[in-house]
N, C-alpha and C positions, 0 to 999 in steps of 0.2 A: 239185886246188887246192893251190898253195904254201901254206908255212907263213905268210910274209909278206901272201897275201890274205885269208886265215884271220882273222890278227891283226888286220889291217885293218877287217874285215865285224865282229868281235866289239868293237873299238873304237866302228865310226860305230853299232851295236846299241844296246849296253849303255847310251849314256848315254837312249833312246827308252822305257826301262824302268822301270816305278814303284821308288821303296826297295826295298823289298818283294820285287818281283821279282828287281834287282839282285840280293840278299840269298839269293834261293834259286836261282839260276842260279850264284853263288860255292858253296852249299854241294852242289850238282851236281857243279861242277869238284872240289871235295873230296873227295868221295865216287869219284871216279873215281881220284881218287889214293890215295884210302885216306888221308886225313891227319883222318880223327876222333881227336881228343886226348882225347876221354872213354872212350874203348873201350880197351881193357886186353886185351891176348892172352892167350890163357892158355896154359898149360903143356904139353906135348909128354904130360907123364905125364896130366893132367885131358882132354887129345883125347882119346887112347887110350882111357881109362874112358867116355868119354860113346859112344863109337867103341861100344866092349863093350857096351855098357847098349842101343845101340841094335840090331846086330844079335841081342841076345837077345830084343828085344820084337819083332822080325819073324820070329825062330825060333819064339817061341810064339806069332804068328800074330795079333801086335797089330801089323797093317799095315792099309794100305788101297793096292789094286791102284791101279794107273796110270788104267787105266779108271774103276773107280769115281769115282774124282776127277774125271775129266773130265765124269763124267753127275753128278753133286753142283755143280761150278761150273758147268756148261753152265745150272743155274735159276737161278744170280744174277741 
């Protein structure tokens, strides 16, 4: 699909949309761009630490396998 029928199909949409909706279909497009103006990056050096902080809690074995997770959400 061109970009042009794209625009088009999200044109003739958007106006079939409650406020509301509108509203959260904008902060979708947002989000896929990354343009949260509340959210603050943080530092190369504070990564790094949170980086450290977490491979020592799976070194000493404060993890949960991949599996387990799967059979813990699988009873949601």
């Amino acid at each position: 699909m061109t970009t042009t029928a794209i625009k088009k199909q999200v044109d003739d949409y958007l106006p079939m949309l409650s406020p509301k909706q509108q509203a959260l279909v904008l902060e979708m497009i947002k989000s896929f761009l990354n343009v949260d103006t509340d959210s603050k990056r943080i530092s190369s050096k504070q990564y790094n630490k949170e980086l450290d902080e977490a491979v020592a809690r799976v070194e000493q074995g404060k993890s949960i396998s991949h599996n387990d997770v799967l059979k813990e959400t699988s009873k949601w």
